[in-house]
Residue, then its C-alpha position, 0 to 999 in steps of 0.5 A: x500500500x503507502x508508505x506514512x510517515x507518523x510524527x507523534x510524542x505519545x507512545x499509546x498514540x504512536x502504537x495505536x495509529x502504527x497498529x491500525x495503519x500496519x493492518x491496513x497494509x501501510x508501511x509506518x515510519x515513526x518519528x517521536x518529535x518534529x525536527x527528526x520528522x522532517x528529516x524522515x520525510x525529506x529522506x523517505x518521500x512518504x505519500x502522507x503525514x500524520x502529524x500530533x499537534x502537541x510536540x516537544x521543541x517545535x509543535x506540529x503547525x510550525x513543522x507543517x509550515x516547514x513542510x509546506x514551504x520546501x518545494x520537494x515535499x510540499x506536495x505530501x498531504x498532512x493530517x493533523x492529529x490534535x486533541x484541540x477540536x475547538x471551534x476555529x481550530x480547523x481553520x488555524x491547521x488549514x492555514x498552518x497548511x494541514x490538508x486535514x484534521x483528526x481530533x483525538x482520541x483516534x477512532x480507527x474507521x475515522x482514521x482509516x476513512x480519512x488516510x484512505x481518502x488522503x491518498x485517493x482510494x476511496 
């Protein structure tokens, strides 16, 4: 299937969204903070990101203006994972450059259902 790359602190998180994408026949390459994230997507070419909000050092918004600024990955779609689903939050990791969102706590046919339709095979 696809290669993905999951950007996320909490290892309950990191396990559960590695479990349910490797069932689904994903290849998962896992990064516990941002800066060693963007190093693993440059290198890696991924066709998706799942990027935690919350991170160590550098949140996961400014990782993602990162991306979305360097032309050769610019074109990877985000998701971004957040416990934040407040009002007017879509529109801030819309803005950060986030292709979508997923509040947590992950449910797996909501996150299969959007990293499905990310990558065009619904």
């Amino acid at each position: 299937m696809s290669r993905i790359v999951v950007i996320e602190d909490n290892p309950a998180n990191m396990k559960l969204a590695t479990f349910l994408l490797n069932s689904a026949g994903h290849e998962v390459l896992q990064a516990t903070d941002a800066e060693s994230g963007l190093v693993l997507i440059r290198t890696v070419m991924p066709a998706l990101v799942l990027m935690d909000i919350q991170l160590p050092s550098m949140d996961g918004l400014t990782a993602t203006r990162q991306l979305k600024a360097d032309p050769l990955i610019a074109h990877i779609p985000v998701i971004a994972l957040t416990s934040y689903a407040m009002k007017g939050d879509e529109q801030t990791m819309s803005a950060a450059g986030c292709d979508s969102y997923l509040p947590k706590p992950i449910h797996h046919q909501e996150l299969l259902a959007l990293v499905n339709k990310m990558l065009g095979d619904t």
